[in-house]
Steps between C-alpha positions, in 0.01 A plus 500: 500500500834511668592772751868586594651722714867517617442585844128562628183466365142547654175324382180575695724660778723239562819565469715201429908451471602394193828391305615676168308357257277313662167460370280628844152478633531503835261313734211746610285545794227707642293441153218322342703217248360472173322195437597315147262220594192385336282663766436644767675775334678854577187730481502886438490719837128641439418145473658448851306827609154399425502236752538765810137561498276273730138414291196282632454207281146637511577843446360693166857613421625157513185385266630776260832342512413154425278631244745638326786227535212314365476682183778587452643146446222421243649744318798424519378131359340711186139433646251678719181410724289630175680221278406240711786472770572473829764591697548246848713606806634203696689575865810278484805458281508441142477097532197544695347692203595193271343285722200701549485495107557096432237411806253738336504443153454127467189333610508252737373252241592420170781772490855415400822732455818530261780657670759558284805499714857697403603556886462510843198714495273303234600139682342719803189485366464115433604463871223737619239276265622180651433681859135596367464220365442604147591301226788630297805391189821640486621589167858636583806683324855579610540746736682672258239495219146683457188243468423439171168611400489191190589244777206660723221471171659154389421377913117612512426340159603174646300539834161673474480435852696821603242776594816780611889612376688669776801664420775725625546871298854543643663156671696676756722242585710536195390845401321317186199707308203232370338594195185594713312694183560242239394234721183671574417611206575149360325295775164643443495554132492138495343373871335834566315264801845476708569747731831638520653573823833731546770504776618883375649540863864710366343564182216687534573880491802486256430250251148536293188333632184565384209270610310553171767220355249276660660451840239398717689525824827674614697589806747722616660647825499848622880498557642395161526728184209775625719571740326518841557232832444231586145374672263394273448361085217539271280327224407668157177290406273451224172527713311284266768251610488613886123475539550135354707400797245553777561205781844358341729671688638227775610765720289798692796735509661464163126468363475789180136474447415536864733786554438671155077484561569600895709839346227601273175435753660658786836707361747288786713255519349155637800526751777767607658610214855654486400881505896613492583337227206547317595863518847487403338276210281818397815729511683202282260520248435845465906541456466198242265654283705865491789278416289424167385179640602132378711677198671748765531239754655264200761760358656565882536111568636467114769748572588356837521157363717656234759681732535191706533276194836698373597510841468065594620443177809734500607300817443131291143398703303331261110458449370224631179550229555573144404876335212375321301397798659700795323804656604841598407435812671202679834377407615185558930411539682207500707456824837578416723143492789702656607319880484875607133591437304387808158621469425614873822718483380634175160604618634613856727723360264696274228485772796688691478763223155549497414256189279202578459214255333164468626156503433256150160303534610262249449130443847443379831695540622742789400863430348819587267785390514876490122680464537842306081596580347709853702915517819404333656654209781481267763645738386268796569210239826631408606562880434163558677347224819699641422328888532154302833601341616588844324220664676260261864669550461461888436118492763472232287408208731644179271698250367483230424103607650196278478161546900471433515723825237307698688170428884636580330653833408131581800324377704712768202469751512117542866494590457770725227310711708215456798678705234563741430146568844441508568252245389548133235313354598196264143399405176661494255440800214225367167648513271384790236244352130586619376157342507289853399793746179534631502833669692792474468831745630795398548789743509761265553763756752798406464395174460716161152514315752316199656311670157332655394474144751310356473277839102474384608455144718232590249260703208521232707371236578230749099512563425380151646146551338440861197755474382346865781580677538924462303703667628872474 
């Protein structure tokens, strides 16, 4: 959406100046900004609200809470305490709760996982197994790509020594949904004694997860697609499953049998448990299930994904992961190639606006991300796509974006910092060889969160050829 105005316009209060013509957002102040992240997220004002009451962690109203956060999420998973399900809370943030799940599930002897890897967040959990000391395989995609479910069967009929799968339901770092019910349903029709394990972290709540697939294990965060804050995660599990991992767990806090079997004898948490955002959880799900649940929750993030699509695209961003296997609920763009674009502008200058975004997460190329999940709607998405257009115009990046533009932009950029030099350049500057150096320091102070990846980026490819020598 583009707004103009020949003279004045106002957005949240704010007046701002503007010339004729002029698309205009004008920077705001004095207002919650919207987060388009992939959580913590913008949450609804009675959400906000049902953290201004004080409860004991041993009260009875707080009990009634939990229990009903407690239920609510096995339904929510398509299960119930009746059916044979459990429903774990774990203090902490969400990698705590995959943790927690990893360190419970396996046995300390004879147990051995599959992670199948397409990001950030699944190579996570092989470097929490190598911590605990659990023995683990990689199989690994693309960050671009789902995991392939024929790859996954083809794997475990060539090692029978592999007693778990653990996978990721939504890879956040590209915004890349796994075929989570296929795999299940696969894996145990035809090794129905593996356990499955799920990372459903930004998934769970808008995209369909029902444990009855066979999922033996999965984990989520209260401040994702439910809606509520942040403080604490949670484990749907078979209980068949949890009563089988009595003593595994090689941690007492992030322990799920020992915190599960303290909740039902005694109806507490083994230690303090967040009672505010607990709460606001209980107000996020009660406003999730009048929504219409996971189908509700789903059509609101479609739509928002679909107004900010027609906007990015409009303006010439592209996708950094094809239709077929990108979600509605975290977009990933390539950095623009124009000299113009610098990313810290670009994300100052919509945080100035009241949008905040996310940098890329990726293993190759510069980019970032835009989350359209938490109380955003189709407007919001549209709003922001018209702070971009503005955003871009400011730092002088022409729209819609072309690679013909990007390249005449640097053409007269190079003798322009030539000038500045004061003599033009007649060769190009040899790059520094890292093959006879053995230590670098890097004071990466003032620097961008890109700019200190592609720094990082830069010394483990030079790590491969003299492994002993990097330490990051």
């Amino acid at each position: 959406m583009t707004v103009t105005n020949s003279e004045m316009t106002v957005t949240n209060g704010v007046q701002g100046t503007l010339r004729k013509g002029a698309p205009t957002l004008p920077k705001v102040s004095g207002r919650e900004p919207l987060l388009f992240t992939p959580g913590p997220l913008t949450t609804s004002a009675t959400v906000k609200q049902a953290m201004l009451a004080d409860y004991g962690s041993r009260d009875k109203m707080f009990a009634g809470a939990v229990t009903d956060v407690r239920q609510g999420l096995l339904r929510a998973g398509g299960v119930s305490k009746e059916k044979g399900y459990e429903c774990v809370i774990v203090q902490g943030a969400g990698t705590m709760g995959v943790e927690a799940m990893i360190g419970t599930a396996v046995p300390r002897t004879g147990g051995k996982v599959l992670i199948l890897v397409n990001g950030a967040y699944g190579t996570r959990q092989a470097t929490m197994c190598r911590y605990l000391g659990i023995p683990c395989e990689v199989l690994e995609w693309p960050d671009s790509d789902p995991v392939a479910v024929k790859d996954t069967l083809q794997k475990l009929r060539t090692d029978a020594t592999f007693t778990h799968v653990s996978m990721v339901h939504h890879e956040t770092t590209a915004g890349v949904l796994n075929p989570l019910k296929e795999m299940a349903l696969s894996l145990k029709a035809e090794f129905p004694k593996v356990s499955l394990l799920v990372d459903s972290m930004s998934g769970f709540g808008a995209y369909d997860l029902q444990m009855e697939w066979g999922i033996d294990f999965a984990v989520s965060s209260a401040n994702k697609c439910i809606e509520g804050v942040p403080g604490f995660c949670f484990a749907l599990v078979n209980r068949e499953a949890l009563k089988k991992s009595e003593g595994n767990a090689r941690s007492l806090c992030l322990d799920l049998f020992d915190q599960w079997s303290n909740m039902e004898k005694t109806g507490q948490f083994r230690f303090t448990p967040p009672t505010h955002a607990i709460l606001a959880f209980q107000q996020a799900l009660k406003e999730f299930e009048e929504e219409g649940s996971v189908q509700g929750r789903f059509a609101r993030y479609q739509s928002n994904y679909e107004a900010m699509k027609r906007g990015m695209e409009k303006m010439g961003f592209t996708f950094y992961v094809q239709n077929d296997s990108r979600s509605c609920l975290i977009s990933t763009f390539n950095m623009p190639e124009h000299p113009n674009f610098i990313f810290q502008k670009f994300y100052d200058s919509l945080a100035a606006r009241g949008f905040v975004i996310y940098p890329g997460k990726l293993a190759k190329g510069a980019s970032f991300r835009f989350g359209t999940i938490g109380r955003i709607f189709p407007r919001d998405c549209e709003l922001l796509c018209a702070a971009v257009q503005v955003t871009c115009e400011e730092m002088g990046v022409p729209l819609p974006l072309s690679k013909d533009a990007a390249k005449e932009a640097l053409k007269r950029k190079e003798p322009e910092a030539a000038a500045v030099n004061g003599s033009k350049r007649s060769k190009v500057t040899p790059r520094m060889s890292l093959e006879n150096i053995d230590l670098i320091v890097c004071d990466m102070a003032g620097t961008t969160v890109m700019e200190g990846g592609i720094v990082y980026k830069t010394l483990q490819k030079y790590a491969k050829r003299r492994p002993n020598c990097f330490r990051p």
